[in-house]
N, CA, C and O atoms as a DFTB+ gen file, in Angstrom:
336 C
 N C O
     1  1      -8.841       7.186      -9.204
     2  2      -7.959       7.861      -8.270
     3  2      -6.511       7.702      -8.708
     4  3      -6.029       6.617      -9.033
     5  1      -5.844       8.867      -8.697
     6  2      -4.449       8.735      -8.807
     7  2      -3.638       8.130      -7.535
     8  3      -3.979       8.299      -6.364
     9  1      -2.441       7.355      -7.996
    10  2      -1.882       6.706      -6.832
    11  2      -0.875       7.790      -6.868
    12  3      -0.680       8.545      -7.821
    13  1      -0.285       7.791      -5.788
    14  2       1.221       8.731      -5.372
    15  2       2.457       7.999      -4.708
    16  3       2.229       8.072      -3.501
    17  1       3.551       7.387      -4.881
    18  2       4.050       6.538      -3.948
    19  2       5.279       7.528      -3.409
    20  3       5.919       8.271      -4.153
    21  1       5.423       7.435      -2.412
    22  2       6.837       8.175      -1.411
    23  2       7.953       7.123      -1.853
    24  3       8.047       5.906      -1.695
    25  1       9.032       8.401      -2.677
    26  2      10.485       7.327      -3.065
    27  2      11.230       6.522      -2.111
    28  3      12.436       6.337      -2.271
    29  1      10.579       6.022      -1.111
    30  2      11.186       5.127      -0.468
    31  2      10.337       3.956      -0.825
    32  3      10.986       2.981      -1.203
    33  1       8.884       3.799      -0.794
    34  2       8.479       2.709      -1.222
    35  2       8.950       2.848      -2.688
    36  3       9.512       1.834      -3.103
    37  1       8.896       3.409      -3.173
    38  2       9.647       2.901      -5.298
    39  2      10.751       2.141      -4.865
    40  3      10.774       0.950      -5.174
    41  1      11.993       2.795      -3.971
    42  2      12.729       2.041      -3.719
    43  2      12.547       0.812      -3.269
    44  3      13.221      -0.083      -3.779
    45  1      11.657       0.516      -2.282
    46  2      11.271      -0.949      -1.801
    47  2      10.828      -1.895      -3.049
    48  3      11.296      -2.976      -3.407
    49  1       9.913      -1.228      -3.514
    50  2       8.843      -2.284      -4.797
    51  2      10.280      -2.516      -5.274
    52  3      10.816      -3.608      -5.083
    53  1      11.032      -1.324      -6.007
    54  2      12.359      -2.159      -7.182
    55  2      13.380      -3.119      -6.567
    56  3      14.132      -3.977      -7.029
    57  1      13.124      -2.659      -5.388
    58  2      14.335      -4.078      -4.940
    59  2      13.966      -5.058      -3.976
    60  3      14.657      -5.504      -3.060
    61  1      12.771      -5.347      -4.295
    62  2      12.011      -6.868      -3.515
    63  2      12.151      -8.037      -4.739
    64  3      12.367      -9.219      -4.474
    65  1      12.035      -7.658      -5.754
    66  2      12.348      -8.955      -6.458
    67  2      10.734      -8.956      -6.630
    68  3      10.534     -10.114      -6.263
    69  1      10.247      -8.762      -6.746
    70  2       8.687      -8.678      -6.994
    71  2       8.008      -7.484      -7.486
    72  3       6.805      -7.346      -7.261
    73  1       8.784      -6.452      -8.251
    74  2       7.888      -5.470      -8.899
    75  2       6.707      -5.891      -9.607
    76  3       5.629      -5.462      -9.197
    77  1       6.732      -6.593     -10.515
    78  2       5.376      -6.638     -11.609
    79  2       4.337      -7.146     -10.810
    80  3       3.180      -6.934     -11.172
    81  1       4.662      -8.077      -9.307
    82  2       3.022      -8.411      -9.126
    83  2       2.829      -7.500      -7.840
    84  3       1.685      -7.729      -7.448
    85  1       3.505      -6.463      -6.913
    86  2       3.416      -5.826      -6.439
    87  2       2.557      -4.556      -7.087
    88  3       1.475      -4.140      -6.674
    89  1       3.385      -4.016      -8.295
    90  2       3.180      -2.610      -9.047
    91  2       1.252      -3.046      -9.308
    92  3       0.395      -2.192      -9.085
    93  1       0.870      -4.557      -9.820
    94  2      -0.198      -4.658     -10.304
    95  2      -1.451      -4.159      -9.001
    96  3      -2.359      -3.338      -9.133
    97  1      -1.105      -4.961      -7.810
    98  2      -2.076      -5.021      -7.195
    99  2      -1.596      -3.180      -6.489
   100  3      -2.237      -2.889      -5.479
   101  1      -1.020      -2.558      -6.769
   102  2      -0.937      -1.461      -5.845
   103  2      -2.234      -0.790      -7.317
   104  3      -3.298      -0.263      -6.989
   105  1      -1.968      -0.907      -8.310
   106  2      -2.509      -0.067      -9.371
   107  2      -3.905      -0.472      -9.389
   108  3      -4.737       0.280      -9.897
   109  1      -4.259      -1.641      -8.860
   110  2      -5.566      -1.887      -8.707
   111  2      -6.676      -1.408      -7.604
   112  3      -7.832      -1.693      -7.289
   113  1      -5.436      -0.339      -7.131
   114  2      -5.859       0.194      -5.214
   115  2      -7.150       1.304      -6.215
   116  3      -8.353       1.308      -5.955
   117  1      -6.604       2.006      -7.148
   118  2      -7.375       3.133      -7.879
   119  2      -9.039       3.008      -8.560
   120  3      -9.781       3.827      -9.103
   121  1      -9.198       1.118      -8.114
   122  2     -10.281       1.318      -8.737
   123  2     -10.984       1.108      -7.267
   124  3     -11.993       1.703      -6.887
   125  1     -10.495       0.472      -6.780
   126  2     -10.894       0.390      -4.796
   127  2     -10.308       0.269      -3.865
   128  3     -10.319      -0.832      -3.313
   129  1      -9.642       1.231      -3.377
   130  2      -9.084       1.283      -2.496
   131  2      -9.262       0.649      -0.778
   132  3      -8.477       0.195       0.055
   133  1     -10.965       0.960      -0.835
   134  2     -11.681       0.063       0.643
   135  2     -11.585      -1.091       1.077
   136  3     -11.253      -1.445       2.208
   137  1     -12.056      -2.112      -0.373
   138  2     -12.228      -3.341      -0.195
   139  2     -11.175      -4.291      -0.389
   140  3     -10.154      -3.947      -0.984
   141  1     -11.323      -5.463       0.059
   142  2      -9.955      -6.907      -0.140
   143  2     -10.444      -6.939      -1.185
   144  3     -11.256      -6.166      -1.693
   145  1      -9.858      -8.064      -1.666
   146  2     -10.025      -8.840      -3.011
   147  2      -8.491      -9.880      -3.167
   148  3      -7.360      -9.635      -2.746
   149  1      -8.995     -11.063      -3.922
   150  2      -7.653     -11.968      -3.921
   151  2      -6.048     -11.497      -4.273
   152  3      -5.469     -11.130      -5.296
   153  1      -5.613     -11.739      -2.690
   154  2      -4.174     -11.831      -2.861
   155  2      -3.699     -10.109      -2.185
   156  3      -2.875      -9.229      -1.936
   157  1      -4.546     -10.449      -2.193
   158  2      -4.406      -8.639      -1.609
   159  2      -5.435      -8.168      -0.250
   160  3      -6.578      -8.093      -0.700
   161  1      -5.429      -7.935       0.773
   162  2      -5.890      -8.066       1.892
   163  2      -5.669      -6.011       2.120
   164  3      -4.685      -5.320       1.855
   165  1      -6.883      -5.645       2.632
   166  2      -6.932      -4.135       2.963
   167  2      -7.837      -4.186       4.456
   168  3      -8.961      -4.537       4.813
   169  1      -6.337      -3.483       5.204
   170  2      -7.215      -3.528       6.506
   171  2      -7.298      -1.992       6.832
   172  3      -6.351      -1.327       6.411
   173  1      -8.594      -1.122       7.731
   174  2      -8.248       0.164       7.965
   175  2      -8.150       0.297       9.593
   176  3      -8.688      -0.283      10.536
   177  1      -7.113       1.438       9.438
   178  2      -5.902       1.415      10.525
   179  2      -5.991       2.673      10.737
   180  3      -6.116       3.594       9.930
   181  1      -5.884       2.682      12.478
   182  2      -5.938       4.414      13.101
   183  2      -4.676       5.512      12.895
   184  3      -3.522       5.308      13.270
   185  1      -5.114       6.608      12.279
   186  2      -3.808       7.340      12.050
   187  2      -3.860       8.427      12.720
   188  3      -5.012       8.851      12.808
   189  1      -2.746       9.327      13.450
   190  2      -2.857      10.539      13.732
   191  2      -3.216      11.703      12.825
   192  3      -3.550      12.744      13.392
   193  1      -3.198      11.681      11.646
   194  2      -3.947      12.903      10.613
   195  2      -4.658      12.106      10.166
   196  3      -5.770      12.352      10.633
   197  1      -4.693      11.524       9.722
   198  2      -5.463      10.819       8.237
   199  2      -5.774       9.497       8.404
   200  3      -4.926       8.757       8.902
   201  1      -6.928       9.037       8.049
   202  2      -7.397       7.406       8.869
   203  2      -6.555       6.322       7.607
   204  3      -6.948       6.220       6.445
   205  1      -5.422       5.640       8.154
   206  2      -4.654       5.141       7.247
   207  2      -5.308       3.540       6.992
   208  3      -6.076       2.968       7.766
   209  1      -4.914       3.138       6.025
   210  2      -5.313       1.529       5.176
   211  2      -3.730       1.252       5.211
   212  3      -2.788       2.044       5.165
   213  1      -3.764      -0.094       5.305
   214  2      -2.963      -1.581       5.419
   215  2      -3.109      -2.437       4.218
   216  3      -4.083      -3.183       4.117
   217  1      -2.157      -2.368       3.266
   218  2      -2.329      -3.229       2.011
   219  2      -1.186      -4.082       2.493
   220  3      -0.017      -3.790       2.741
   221  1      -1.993      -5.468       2.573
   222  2      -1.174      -6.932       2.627
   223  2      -0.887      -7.652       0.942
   224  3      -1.803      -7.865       0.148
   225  1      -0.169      -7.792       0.808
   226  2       0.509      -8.656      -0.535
   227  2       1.150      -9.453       0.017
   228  3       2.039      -9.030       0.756
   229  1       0.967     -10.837      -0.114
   230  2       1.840     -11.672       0.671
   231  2       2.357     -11.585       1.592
   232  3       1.576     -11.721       2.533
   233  1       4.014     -11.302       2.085
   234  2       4.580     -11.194       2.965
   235  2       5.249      -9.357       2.955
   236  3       6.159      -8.937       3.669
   237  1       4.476      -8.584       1.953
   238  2       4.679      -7.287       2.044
   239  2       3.845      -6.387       2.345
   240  3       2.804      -6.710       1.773
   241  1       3.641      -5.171       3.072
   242  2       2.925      -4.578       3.718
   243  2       3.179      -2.981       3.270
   244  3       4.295      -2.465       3.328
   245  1       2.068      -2.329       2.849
   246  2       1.846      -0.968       2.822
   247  2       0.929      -0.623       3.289
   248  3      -0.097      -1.269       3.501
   249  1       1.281       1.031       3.645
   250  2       0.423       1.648       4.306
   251  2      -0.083       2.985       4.036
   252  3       0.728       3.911       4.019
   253  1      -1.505       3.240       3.790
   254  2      -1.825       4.719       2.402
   255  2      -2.814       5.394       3.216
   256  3      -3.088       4.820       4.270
   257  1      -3.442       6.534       2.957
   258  2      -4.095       6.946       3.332
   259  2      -4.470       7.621       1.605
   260  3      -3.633       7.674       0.704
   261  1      -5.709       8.011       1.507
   262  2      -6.486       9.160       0.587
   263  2      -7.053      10.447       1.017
   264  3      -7.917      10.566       1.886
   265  1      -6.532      11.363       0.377
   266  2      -6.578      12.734       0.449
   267  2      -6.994      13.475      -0.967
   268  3      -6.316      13.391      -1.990
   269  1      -8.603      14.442      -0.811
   270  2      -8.569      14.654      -2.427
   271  2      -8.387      13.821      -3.767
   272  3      -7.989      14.378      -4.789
   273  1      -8.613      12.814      -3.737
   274  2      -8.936      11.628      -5.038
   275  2      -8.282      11.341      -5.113
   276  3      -8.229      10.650      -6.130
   277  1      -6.455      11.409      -4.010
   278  2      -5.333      10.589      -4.390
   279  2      -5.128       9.806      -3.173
   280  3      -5.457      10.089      -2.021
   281  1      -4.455       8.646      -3.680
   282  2      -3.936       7.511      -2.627
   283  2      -2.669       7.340      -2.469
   284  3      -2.004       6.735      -3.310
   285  1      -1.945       8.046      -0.940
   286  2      -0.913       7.927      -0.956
   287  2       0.138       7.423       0.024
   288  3       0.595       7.963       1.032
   289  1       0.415       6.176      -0.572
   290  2       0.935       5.517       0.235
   291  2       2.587       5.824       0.329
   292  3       3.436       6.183      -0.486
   293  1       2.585       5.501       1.720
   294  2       3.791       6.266       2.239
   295  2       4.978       5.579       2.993
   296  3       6.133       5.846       3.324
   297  1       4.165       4.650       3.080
   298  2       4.981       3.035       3.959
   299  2       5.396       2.085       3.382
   300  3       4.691       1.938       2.384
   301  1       6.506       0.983       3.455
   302  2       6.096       0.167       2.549
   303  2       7.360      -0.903       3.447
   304  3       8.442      -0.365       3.681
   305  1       7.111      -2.627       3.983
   306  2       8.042      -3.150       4.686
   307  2       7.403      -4.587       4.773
   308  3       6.201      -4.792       4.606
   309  1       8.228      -5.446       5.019
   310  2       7.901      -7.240       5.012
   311  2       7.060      -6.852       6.854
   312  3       7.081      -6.038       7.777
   313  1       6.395      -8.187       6.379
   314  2       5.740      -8.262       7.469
   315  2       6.800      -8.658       8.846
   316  3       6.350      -8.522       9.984
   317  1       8.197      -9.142       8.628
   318  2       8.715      -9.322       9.868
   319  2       8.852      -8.273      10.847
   320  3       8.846      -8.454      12.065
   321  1       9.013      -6.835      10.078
   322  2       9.363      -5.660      10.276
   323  2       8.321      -4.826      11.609
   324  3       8.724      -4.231      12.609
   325  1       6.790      -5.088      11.114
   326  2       6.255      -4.892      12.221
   327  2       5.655      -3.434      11.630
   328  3       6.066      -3.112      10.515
   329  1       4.880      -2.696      12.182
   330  2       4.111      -1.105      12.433
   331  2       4.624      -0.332      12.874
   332  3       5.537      -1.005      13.352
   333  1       4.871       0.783      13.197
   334  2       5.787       1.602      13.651
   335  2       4.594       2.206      15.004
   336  3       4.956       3.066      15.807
């Protein structure tokens, strides 16, 4: 699956101070997007169009949905921040 990210999360990943282990585990969404796996926590979450997923990385949080073989996450914020 191709990933797609909305230039506001690019903006987030480049200025957390944590690109390379962020960029890794987002690129690892393409081989499974469903399941957890270490260090990386995937929860699925009710959306008004599209049934959205919750990628936990430590203390950072995204939020994607898949459409047509792509994953596109569209959210991206520290966990103090909260869900909208």
């Amino acid at each position: 699956m191709q990933i797609m990210l909305h230039p506001k999360v690019k903006e987030y990943i480049f200025e957390s101070g944590e690109k390379e282990f962020l960029l890794y585990h987002i690129k690892q969404l393409s081989d499974d997007p469903y399941n957890k796996r270490a260090e990386a926590d995937i929860k699925k979450l009710k959306g008004k169009k599209h049934t959205l997923y919750r990628l936990r990385i430590g203390i950072h949080r995204f939020e994607y949905f898949i459409d047509n073989d792509k994953i596109w996450i569209d959210n991206a914020f520290k966990r103090e921040r909260g869900y909208r």
